[in-house]
C-alpha positions in Angstrom: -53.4 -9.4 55.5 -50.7 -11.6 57.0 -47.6 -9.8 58.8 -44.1 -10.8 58.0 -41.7 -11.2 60.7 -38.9 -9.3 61.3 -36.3 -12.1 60.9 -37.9 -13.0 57.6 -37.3 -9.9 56.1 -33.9 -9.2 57.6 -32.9 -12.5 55.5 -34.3 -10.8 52.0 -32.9 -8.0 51.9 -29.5 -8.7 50.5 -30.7 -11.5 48.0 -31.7 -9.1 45.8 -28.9 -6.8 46.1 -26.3 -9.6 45.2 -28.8 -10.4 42.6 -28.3 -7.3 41.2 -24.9 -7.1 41.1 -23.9 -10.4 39.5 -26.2 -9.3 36.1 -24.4 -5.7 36.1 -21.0 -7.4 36.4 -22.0 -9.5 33.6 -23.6 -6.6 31.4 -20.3 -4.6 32.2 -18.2 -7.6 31.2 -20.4 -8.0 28.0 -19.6 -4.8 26.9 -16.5 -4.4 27.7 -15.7 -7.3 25.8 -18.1 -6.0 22.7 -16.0 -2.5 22.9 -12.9 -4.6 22.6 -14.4 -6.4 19.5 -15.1 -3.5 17.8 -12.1 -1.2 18.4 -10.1 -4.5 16.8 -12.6 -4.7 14.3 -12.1 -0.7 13.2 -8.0 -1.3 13.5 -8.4 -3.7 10.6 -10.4 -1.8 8.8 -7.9 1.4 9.2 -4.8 -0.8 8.0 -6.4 -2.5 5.1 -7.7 1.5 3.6 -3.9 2.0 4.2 -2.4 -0.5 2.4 -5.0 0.0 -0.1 -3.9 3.9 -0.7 -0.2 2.4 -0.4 -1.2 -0.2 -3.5 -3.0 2.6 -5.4 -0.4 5.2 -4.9 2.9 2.5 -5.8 1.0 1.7 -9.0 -0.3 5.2 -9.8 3.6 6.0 -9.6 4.1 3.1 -11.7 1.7 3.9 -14.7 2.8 7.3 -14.6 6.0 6.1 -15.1 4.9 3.4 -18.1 2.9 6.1 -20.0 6.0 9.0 -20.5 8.5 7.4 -23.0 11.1 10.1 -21.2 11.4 7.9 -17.9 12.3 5.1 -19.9 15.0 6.1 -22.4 17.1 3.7 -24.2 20.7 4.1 -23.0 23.2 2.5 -21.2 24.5 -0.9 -21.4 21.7 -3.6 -19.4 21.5 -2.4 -15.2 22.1 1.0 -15.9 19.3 2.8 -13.4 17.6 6.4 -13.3 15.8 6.8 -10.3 14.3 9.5 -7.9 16.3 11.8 -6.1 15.3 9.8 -3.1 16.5 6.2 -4.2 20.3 4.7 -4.1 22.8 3.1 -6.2 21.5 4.4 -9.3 23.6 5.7 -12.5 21.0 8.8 -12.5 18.9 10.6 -10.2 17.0 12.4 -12.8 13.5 10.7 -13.2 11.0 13.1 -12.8 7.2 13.4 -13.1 5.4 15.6 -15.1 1.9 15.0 -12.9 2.6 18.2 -10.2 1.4 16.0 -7.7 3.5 12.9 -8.3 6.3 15.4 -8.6 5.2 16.5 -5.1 5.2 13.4 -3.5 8.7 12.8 -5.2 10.2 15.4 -3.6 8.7 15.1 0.0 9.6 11.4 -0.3 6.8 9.8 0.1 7.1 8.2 -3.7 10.3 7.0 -5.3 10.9 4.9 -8.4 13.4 3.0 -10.3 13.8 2.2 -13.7 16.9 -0.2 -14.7 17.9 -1.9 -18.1 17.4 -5.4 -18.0 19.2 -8.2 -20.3 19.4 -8.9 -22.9 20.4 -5.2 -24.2 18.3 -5.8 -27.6 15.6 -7.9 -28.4 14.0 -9.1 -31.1 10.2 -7.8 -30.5 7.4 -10.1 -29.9 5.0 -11.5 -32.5 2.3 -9.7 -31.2 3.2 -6.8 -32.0 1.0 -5.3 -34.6 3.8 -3.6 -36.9 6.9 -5.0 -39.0 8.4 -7.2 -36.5 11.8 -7.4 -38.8 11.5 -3.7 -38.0 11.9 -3.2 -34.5 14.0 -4.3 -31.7 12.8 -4.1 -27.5 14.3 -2.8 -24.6 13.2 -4.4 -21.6 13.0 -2.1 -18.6 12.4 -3.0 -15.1 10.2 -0.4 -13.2 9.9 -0.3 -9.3 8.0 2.5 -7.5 7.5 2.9 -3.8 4.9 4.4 -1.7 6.2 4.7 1.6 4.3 6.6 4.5 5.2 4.2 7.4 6.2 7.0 9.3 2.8 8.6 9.2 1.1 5.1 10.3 -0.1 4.9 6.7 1.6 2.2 5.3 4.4 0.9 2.3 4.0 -0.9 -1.2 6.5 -1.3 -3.8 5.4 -3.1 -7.1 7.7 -3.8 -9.8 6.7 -4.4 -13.4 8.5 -5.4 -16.6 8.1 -3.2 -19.8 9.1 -3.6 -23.3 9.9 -0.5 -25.3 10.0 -0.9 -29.3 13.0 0.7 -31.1 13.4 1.1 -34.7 16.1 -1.4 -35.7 19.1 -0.1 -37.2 
């Protein structure tokens, strides 16, 4: 069995060492970089379910709003508004929701809606209709509801639709 010098081994035994600390800088550096990628990766997913639940909840406010002939009564001359308590520049503030909890999002704020008159006042109703066109007459309304939870890191939609409400001619 051959015998190693001294000096031969003196010049080894930090080779390794370095060695070993280049591939654990590199396998921290991987990681750290992988960590990154995925915390980035789970802050997109996070806003997208929160601009989804903002979507759902603006049109949730919206049907609910399409589907109660009260919200959308015909008076007023074309722009005249009823809103939520929480919206501006309106003509009326007394749109309310019979759902409790859209009523309970009203009134914390976190919902509002609009619904304004458009032009013109009085329509003739559209051929599509299945009923006696010479019969009826439309009122076209515009609806706007707003989910708003910015504050909460949870994100804001507003959609607006167009409806068209038949009244008996006179």
């Amino acid at each position: 069995m051959p015998i190693q010098s001294s000096s031969t081994l003196r010049r080894q035994s930090g080779v390794i060492l370095v060695t070993s600390l280049v591939f654990l800088i590199a396998i921290t550096l991987l990681t750290i970089a992988s960590m990154r990628s995925s915390n980035i990766g789970l802050h997109m997913a996070q806003n997208e379910e929160s601009r989804t639940i903002a979507t759902q909840g603006a049109q949730a406010l919206a049907d609910a709003i399409v589907s109660d002939p009260n919200t959308t009564p015909v008076i007023g001359e074309p722009g005249y508004t009823i809103c939520t308590s929480t919206e501006n520049n309106c003509d009326r503030y007394d749109l309310t929701m019979t759902n409790p909890i859209m009523a309970q999002y009203t009134n914390s704020g976190v919902i509002s809606a609009r619904v304004e008159r458009m032009f013109p006042a009085l329509r003739p109703a559209p051929r599509g209709v299945e009923s006696s066109i010479d019969k009826f007459v439309g009122a076209s309304f515009q609806v706007t509801s707003t989910y708003d939870r910015v504050n909460e890191g949870l994100g804001r939609q507003t959609i607006v639709e167009g409806i068209l409400v038949l009244v008996p001619a006179q």
